[in-house]
N, C-alpha and C positions, 0 to 999 in steps of 0.2 A: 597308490596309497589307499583307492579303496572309495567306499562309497561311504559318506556318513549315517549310521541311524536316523532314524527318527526321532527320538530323543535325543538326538545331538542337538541340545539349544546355544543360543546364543550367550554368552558370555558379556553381562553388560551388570557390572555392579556400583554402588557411590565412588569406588577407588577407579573404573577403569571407564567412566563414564565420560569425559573428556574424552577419550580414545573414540569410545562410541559416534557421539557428534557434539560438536563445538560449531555454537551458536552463528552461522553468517546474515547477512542482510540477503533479502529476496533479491537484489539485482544483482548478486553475486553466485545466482543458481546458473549449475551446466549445465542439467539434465533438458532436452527440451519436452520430454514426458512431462516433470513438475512445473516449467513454464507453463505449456498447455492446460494443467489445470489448475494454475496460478489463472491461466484469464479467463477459463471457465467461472470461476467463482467470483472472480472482480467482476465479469459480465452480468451475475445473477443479484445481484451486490441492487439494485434498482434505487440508490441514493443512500442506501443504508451501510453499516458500519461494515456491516456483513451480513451473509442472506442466511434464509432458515432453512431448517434443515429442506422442509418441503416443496426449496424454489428448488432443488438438485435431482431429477432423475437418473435413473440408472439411463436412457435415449443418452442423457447430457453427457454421462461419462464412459461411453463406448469405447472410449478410445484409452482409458485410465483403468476400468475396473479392474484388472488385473494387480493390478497393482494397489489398489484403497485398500483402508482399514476406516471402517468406520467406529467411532468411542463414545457411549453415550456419558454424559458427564452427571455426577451426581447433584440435585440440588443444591447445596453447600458447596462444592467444587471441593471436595474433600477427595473423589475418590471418581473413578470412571469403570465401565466395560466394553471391553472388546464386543462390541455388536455385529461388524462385518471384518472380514477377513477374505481380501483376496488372495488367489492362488500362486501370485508370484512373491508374495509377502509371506506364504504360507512357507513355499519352497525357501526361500530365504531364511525362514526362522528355524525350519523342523518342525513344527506345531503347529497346527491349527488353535489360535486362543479365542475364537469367539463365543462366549458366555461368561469370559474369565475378567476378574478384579484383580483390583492389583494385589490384594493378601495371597489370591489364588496363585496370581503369576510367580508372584515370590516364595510359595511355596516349590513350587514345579522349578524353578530358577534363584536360587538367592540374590536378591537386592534388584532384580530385576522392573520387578513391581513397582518399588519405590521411586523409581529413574519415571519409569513412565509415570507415574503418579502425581512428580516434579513437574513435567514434561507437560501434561494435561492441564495441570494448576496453573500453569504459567500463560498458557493458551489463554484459558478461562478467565485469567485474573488480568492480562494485557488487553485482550478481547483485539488481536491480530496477529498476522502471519506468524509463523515460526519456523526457521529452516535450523537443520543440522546437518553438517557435514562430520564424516568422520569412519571409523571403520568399522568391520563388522567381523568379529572372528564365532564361529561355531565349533568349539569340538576342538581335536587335531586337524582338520580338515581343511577345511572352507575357509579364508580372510576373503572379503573384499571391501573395497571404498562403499561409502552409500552418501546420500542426498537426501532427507525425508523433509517433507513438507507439511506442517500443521495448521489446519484452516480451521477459524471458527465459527460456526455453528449457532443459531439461534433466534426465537420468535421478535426479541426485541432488540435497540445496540446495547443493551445494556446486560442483558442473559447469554449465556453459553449453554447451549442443553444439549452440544453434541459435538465431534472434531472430527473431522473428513481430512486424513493422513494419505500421502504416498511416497513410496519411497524409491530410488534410482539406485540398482547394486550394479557394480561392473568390478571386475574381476585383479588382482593386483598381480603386477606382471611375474611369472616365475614360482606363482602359488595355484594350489590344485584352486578351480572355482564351482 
């Protein structure tokens, strides 16, 4: 079938965003990548709601980076950017998004933006974990399953000033990956 572009993005709009990922509870994750750094950050967590961005070194997540997206959230929790982007996230989406907001992303991708936008707000506004499971289609090409994990980030329990994401793609049986 061929190799996808690079601008083969992901296909994740308001209509197919269920498809995307549908919301599970944290003990219901498979990945054991997103467990490990589900306890990385409970561990960093030192009585608090959740830890700041500054308790997390890149040392801590040797084992993850490949896989983080780091979001910095906007004051208001109106709106976020792609700050880090790892390279198995990268390969997964076709794109490198890190500098990009969500108007950006939705330019480059219709409704795309909005989804993550949603997705951040809700981090923000819950101020804990958030998994999605569900799938990932790019292009003609690429479908796989994913797992993404969304932690919150922040100086106080009560601020969000950042979301430390990763995600788990494996492949659906009988589809190019």
């Amino acid at each position: 079938m061929g190799t996808p572009s690079s601008e083969a993005l992901a296909t994740v709009t308001p209509d197919t965003a269920e498809v995307v990922g549908a919301r599970i509870g944290v003990t219901e994750i498979d990945s054991s990548l997103l467990n490990g750094l589900l306890a990385m950050w409970d561990s960093k967590k030192n009585g608090r709601r959740f830890p700041a961005r500054e308790a997390i070194s890149p040392r801590d997540m040797v084992n993850f980076l490949r896989h983080v997206t780091l979001y910095r959230v906007a004051p208001d929790g109106s709106d976020f950017e792609w700050r880090v982007m790892g390279d198995a996230a990268v390969q997964a989406w076709g794109k490198n998004f890190s500098g990009f907001n969500a108007a950006q992303l939705s330019a480059v991708e219709p409704g795309m933006g909005d989804v993550f936008r949603r997705i951040c707000a809700s981090v923000a506004r819950r101020r804990e974990p958030l998994v999605l499971r569900g799938t990932l289609s790019k292009g003609p090409y690429e479908h796989s399953g994913q797992e993404s994990l969304f932690l919150p980030l922040g100086p106080d329990d009560q601020t969000v000033d950042h979301i430390l994401s990763a995600s788990w793609y494996v492949a659906k049986p009988g589809l190019n990956a």
